[in-house]
C-alpha positions as CSV (number, residue, x, y, z in Angstrom):
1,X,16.0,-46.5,27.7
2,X,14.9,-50.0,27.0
3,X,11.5,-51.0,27.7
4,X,9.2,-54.2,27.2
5,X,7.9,-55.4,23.7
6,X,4.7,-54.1,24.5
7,X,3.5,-51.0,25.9
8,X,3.2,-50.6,29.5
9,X,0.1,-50.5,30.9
10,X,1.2,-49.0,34.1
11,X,2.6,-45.4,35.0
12,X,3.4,-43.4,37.9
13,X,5.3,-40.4,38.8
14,X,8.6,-39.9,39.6
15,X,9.2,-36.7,41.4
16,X,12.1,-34.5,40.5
17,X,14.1,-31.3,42.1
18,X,12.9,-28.6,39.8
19,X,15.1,-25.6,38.7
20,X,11.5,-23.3,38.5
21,X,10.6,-24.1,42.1
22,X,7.3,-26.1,40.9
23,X,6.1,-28.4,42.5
24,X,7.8,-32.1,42.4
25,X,4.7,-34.1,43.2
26,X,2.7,-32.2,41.0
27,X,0.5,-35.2,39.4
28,X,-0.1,-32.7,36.3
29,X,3.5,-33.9,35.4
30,X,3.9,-36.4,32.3
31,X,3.8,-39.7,34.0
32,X,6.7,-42.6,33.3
33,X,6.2,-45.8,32.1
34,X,6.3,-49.0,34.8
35,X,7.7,-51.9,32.8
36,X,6.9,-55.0,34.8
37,X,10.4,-57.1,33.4
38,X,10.6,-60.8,32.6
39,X,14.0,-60.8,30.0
40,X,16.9,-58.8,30.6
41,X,16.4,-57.1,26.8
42,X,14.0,-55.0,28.8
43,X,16.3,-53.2,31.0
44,X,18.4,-50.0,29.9
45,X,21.8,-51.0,28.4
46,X,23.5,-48.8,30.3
47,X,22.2,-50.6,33.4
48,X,23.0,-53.9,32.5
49,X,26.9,-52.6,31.8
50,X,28.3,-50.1,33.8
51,X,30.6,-47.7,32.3
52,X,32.6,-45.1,34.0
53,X,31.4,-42.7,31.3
54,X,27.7,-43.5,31.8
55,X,27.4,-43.4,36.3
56,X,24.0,-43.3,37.2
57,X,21.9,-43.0,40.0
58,X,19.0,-45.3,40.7
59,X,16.5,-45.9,42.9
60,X,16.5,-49.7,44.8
61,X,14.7,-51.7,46.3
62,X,13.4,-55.6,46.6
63,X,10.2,-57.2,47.8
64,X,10.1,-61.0,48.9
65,X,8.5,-63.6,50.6
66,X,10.5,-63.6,54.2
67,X,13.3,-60.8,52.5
68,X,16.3,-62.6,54.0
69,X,19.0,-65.3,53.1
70,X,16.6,-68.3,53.4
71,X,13.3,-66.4,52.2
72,X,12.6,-66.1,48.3
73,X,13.3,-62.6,46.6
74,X,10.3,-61.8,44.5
75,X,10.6,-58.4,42.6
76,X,13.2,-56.1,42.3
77,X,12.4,-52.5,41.8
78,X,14.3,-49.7,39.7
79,X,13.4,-46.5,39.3
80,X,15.3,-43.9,37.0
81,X,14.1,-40.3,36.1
82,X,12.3,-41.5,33.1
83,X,10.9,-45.1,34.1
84,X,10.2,-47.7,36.6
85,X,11.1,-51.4,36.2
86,X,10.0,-53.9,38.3
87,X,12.1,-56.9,37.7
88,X,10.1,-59.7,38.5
89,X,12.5,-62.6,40.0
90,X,9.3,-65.4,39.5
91,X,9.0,-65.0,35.9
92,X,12.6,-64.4,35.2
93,X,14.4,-66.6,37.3
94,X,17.7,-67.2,38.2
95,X,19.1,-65.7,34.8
96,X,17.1,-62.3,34.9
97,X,18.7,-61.2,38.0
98,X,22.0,-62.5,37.2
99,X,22.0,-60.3,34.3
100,X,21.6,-57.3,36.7
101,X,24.9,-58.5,39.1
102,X,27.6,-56.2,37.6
103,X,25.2,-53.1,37.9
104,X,24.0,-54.2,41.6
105,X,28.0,-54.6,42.6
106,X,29.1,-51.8,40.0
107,X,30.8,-48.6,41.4
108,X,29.1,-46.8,38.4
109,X,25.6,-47.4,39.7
110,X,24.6,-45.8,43.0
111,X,21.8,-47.6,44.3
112,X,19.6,-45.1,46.4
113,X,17.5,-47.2,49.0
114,X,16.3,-47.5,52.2
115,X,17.8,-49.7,54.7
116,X,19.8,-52.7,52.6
117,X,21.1,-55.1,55.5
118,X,18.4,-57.7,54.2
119,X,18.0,-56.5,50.6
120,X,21.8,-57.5,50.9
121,X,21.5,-60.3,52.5
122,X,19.0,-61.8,50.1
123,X,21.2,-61.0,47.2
124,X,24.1,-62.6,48.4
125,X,22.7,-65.8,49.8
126,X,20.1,-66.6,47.2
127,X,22.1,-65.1,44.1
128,X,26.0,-64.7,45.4
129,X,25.2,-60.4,44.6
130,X,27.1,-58.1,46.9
131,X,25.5,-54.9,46.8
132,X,27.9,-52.4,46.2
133,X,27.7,-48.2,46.2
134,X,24.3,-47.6,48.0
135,X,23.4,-44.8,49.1
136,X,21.2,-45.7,52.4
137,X,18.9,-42.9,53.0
138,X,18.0,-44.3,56.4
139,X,21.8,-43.7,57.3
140,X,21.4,-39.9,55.4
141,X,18.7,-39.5,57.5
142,X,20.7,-40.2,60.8
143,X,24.0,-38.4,59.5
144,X,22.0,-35.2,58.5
145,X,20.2,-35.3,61.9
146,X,23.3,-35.7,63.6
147,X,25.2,-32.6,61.3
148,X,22.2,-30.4,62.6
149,X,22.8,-30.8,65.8
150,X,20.0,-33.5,67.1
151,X,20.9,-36.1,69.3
152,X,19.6,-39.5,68.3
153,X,18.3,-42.2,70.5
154,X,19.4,-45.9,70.2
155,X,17.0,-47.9,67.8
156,X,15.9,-44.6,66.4
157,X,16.2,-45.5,63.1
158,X,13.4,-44.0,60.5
159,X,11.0,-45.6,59.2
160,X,10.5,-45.2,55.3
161,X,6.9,-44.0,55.5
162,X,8.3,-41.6,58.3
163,X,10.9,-40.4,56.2
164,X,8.6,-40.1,53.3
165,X,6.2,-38.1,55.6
166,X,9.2,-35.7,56.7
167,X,8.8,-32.3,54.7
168,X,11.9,-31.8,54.7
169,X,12.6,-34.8,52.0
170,X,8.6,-35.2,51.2
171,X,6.1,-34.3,53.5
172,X,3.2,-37.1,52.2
173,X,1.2,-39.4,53.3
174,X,2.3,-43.1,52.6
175,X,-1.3,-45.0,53.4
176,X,-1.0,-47.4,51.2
177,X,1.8,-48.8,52.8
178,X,-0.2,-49.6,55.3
179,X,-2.6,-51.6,53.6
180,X,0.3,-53.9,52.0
181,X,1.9,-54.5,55.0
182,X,-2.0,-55.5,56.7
183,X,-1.9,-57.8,53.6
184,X,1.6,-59.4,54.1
185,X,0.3,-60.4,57.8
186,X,-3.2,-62.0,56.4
187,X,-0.9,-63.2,53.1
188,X,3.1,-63.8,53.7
189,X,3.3,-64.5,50.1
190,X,1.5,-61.8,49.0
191,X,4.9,-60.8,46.8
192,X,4.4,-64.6,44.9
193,X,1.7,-64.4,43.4
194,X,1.3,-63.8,39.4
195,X,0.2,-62.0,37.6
196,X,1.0,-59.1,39.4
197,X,-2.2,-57.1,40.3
198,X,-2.6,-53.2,40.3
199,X,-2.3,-53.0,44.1
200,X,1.4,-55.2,43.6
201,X,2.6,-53.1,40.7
202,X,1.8,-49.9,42.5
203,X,3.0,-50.9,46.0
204,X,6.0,-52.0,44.5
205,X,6.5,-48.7,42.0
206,X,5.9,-46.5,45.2
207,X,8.5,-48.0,47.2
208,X,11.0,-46.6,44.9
209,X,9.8,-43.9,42.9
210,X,10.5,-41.0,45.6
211,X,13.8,-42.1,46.6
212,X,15.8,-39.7,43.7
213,X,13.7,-36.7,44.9
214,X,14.9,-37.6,48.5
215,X,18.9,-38.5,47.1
216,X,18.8,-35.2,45.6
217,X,17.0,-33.1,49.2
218,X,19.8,-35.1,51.1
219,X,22.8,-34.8,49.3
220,X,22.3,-30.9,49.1
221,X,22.5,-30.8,52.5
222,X,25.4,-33.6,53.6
223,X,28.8,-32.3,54.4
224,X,31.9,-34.2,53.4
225,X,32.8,-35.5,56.7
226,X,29.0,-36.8,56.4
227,X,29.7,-37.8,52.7
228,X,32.4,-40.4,53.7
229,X,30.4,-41.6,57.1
230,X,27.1,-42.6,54.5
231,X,29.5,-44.4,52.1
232,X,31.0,-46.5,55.1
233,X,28.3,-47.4,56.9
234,X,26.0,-48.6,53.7
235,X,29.3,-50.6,52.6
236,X,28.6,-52.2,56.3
237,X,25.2,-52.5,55.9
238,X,25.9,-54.6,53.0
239,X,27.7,-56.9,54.4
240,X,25.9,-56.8,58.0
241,X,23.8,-60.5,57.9
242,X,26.2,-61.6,54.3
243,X,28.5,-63.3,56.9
244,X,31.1,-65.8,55.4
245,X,34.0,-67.7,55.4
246,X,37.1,-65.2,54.4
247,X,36.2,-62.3,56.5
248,X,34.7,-60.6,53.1
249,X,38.0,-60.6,51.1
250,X,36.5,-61.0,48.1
251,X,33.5,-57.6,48.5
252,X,34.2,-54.3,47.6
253,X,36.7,-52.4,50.0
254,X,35.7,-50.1,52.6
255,X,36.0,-46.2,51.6
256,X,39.4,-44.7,53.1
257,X,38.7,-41.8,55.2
258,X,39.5,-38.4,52.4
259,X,41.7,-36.1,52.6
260,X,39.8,-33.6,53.0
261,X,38.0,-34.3,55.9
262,X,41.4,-34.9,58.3
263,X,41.5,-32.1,60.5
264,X,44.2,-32.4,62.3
265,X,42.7,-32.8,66.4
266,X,39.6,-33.8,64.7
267,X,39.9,-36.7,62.1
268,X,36.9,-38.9,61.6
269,X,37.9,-42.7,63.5
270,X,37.5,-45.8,61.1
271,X,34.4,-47.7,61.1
272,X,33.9,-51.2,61.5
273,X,31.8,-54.3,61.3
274,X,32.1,-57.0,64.4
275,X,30.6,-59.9,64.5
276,X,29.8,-61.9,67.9
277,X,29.4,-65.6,68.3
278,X,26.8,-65.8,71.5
279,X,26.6,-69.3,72.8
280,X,23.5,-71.6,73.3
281,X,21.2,-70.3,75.8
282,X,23.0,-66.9,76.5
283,X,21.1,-64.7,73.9
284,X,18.2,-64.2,76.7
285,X,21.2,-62.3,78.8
286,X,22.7,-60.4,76.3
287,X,19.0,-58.7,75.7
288,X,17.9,-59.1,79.1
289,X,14.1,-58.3,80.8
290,X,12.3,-56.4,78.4
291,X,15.6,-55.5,76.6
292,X,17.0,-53.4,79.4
293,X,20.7,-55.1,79.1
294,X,21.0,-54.2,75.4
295,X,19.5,-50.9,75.9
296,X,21.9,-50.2,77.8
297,X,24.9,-51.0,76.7
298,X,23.5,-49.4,73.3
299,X,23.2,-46.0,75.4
300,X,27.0,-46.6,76.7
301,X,28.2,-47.0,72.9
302,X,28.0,-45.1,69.8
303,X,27.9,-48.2,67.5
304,X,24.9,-50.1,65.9
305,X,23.8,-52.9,67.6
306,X,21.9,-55.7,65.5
307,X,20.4,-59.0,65.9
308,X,19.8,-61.6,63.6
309,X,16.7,-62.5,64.9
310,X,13.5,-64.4,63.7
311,X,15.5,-64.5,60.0
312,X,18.5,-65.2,61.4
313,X,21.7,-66.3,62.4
314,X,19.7,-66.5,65.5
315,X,22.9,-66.7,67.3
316,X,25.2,-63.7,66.4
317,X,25.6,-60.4,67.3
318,X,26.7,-57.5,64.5
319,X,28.1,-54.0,65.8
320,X,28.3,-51.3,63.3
321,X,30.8,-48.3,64.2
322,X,34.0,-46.6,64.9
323,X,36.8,-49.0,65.9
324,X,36.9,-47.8,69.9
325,X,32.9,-47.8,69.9
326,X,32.8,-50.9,68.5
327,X,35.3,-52.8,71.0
328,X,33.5,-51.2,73.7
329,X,30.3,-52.5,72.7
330,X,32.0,-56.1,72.3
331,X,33.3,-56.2,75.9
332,X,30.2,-55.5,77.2
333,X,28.4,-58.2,75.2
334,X,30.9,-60.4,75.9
335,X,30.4,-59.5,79.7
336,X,26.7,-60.2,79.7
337,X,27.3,-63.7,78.2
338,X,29.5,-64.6,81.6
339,X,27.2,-63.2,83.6
């Protein structure tokens, strides 16, 4: 691996499945290097050009001022089994993260992270990236409740400190991630300022330095009918807020539904992305009081209901889900804006 000029002053540990049945976040382990990266020479070669012969798996993640299309993407983190990079948009610019674009769109690098839509979103709008191959652990986490049997409730989406305090995948305490996010409410550009300070570096290393421990808990456990459902839905999450012009003709394609999982009486339906115009003045309707109307047309649909919100587009609706769910869930928007 490639690593700055001069050695890092930062380390952490990275918490691997072990063979012996030790444990993982053992802090007797060797800790890895955390390159804080300015110049592209400091990332791995085999990151900065994918090769079918070298796939890797890494963990993702970026923190920014306002993390969205119109806000400013401030670090983005990597973490491999031997290293953590923080790749530090302010001091590299335009050109440092550039120079990571065929590995964040390359089918050779899965990128392990947790929740993407506005990772995604930032990447495309502020540096024309579409995130391709993640591996969504907030959509493992769903799909593997789901395959054990547990019903989830709408909005029921975990929360990376939940999932990290699951023992299942982890089972510890994330505190600290309470004190950042205290500090991004005092601060909203906490993420902007340089140099980096210990609490930034280590914030920003611990956001993705347990996410291949997690990839490796989860995919022991995901079925192949789950398998193909992960690798559709983080295709859509990808796209969900990276609307544009050609109705993404030019992003990676969706993943076919596999052989093997078409049981005949029981075949998987395809999954898609809508996305609903709602006019001036009707978004009030479409939520309703206290969010009772989309509750509940979320409870009447098995599809993912999103908003653009605060970061926007303020005025569009994006359903995530099978084709039938999907339609549903549109005609009963649609209804709500006539009302």
């Amino acid at each position: 691996m490639a690593s700055s000029n001069h050695p890092p002053s930062h380390r952490t540990h990275v918490p691997l499945p072990s063979d012996s049945g030790g444990n993982p976040f053992d802090d007797e382990a060797p800790p890895v290097p955390i390159h804080i990266v300015t110049n592209a020479s400091q990332l791995p070669a085999e990151f900065l050009n994918p090769s079918p012969e070298k796939q890797l798996v890494v963990g993702f993640d970026c923190e920014g001022v306002d993390l969205c299309r119109n806000g400013t993407l401030c670090i983005m983190q990597l973490a491999f089994q031997d290293a953590i990079y923080l790749v530090d948009a302010i001091e590299g610019g335009e050109v440092l993260i550039n120079a990571c674009k065929p590995a964040l769109e390359s089918s050779y690098i899965k990128k392990v992270i947790h929740d993407c839509k506005r990772d995604s979103e930032a990447l495309y709008f502020q540096f024309g990236i579409k995130l391709n191959n993640v591996m969504d652990t907030q959509i493992a986490y769903s799909l593997l409740e789901e395959q054990e049997g547990r019903t989830r409730l709408p909005d029921d989406n975990i929360s990376f400190v939940g999932l990290l305090a699951d023992p299942r995948y982890c089972g510890i305490s994330y505190q600290e991630k309470e004190e950042v996010r205290l500090l991004l409410r005092q601060d909203p550009k906490f993420w902007k300022y340089r140099p980096l300070s210990e609490l930034m570096v280590r914030a920003a290393a611990d956001d993705v330095r347990f996410l291949l421990y997690i990839y490796h808990m989860m995919m022991k456990k995901l079925n192949e009918r789950s398998l193909w459902h992960l690798a559709v839905r983080g295709a859509l999450y990808c796209r969900c807020f990276c609307i544009n012009d050609n109705n993404y003709a030019d992003w990676p394609s969706i993943p076919p539904i596999p052989d093997n999982v078409m049981v005949e009486g029981d075949a998987p339906e395809e999954e898609i992305l809508s996305i609903l115009d709602v006019p001036q003045g009707k978004m009030g309707r479409v939520i309703g009081r206290k969010g009772v109307s989309i509750l509940s047309i979320k409870e009447s649909c098995n599809a993912e209901i999103h908003f653009g919100g605060a970061k926007g587009p303020p005025d569009k609706v994006f359903i995530l889900g099978p084709v039938r769910q999907v339609r549903k869930a549109a005609a009963m928007l649609r209804g709500r804006m006539m009302d």
